[in-house]
C-alpha positions in Angstrom: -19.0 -20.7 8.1 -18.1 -17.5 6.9 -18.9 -15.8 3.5 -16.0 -15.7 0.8 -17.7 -13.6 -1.7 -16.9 -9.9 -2.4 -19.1 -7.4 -2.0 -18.8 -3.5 -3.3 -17.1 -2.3 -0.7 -14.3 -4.9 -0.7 -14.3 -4.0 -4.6 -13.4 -0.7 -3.3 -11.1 -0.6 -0.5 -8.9 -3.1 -3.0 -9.2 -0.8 -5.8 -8.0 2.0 -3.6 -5.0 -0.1 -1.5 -3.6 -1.1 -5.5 -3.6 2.2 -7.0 -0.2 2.8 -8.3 0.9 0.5 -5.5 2.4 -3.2 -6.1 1.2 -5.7 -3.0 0.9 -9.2 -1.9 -2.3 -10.7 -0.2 -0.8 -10.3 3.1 -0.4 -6.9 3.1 -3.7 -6.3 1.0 -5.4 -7.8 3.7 -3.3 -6.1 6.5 -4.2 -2.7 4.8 -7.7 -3.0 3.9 -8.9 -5.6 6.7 -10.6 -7.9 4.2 -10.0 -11.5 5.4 -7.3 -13.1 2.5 -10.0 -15.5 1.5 -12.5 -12.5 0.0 -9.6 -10.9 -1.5 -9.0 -13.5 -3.8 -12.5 -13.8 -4.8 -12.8 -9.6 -5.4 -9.5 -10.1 -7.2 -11.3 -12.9 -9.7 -14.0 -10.3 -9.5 -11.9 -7.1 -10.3 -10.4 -8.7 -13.0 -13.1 -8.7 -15.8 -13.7 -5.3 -15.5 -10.0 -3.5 -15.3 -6.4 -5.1 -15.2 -5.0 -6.5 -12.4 -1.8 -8.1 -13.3 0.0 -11.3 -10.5 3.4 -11.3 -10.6 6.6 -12.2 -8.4 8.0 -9.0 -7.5 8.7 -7.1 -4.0 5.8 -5.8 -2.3 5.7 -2.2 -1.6 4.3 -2.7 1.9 6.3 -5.7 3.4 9.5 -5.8 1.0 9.0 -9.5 0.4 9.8 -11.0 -3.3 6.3 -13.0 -3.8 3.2 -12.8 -5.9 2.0 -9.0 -5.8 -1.0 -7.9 -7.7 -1.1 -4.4 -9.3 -3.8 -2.5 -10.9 -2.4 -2.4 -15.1 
């Protein structure tokens, strides 16, 4: 069964893929090639330490309204 935690590196590439960028976890995953499962647990992870703010709004990658995250 694969792992779900995050590690540093995942910490990273998600930090990096946000920055000034708004993006849902599909394209998240598509651009940083963590599985969708992981990013959710680096975004819990993320989140105590800077501002990552959900909303609906259009992705910047795939054009879709849905949830995107952003770094605030």
């Amino acid at each position: 069964m694969p792992s779900h935690e995050s590690d540093a590196s995942d910490l990273r590439l998600i930090m990096v893929a946000l920055w000034g960028k708004r993006l849902c976890i599909t394209c998240l995953s598509a651009e940083t090639g963590v599985p969708t499962p992981r990013i959710k647990a680096t975004i819990t992870t993320l989140a105590t330490v800077v501002a990552i703010t959900e909303s609906v709004a259009v992705c910047e990658r795939c054009s879709e309204s849905t949830n995107v995250f952003e770094l605030t």
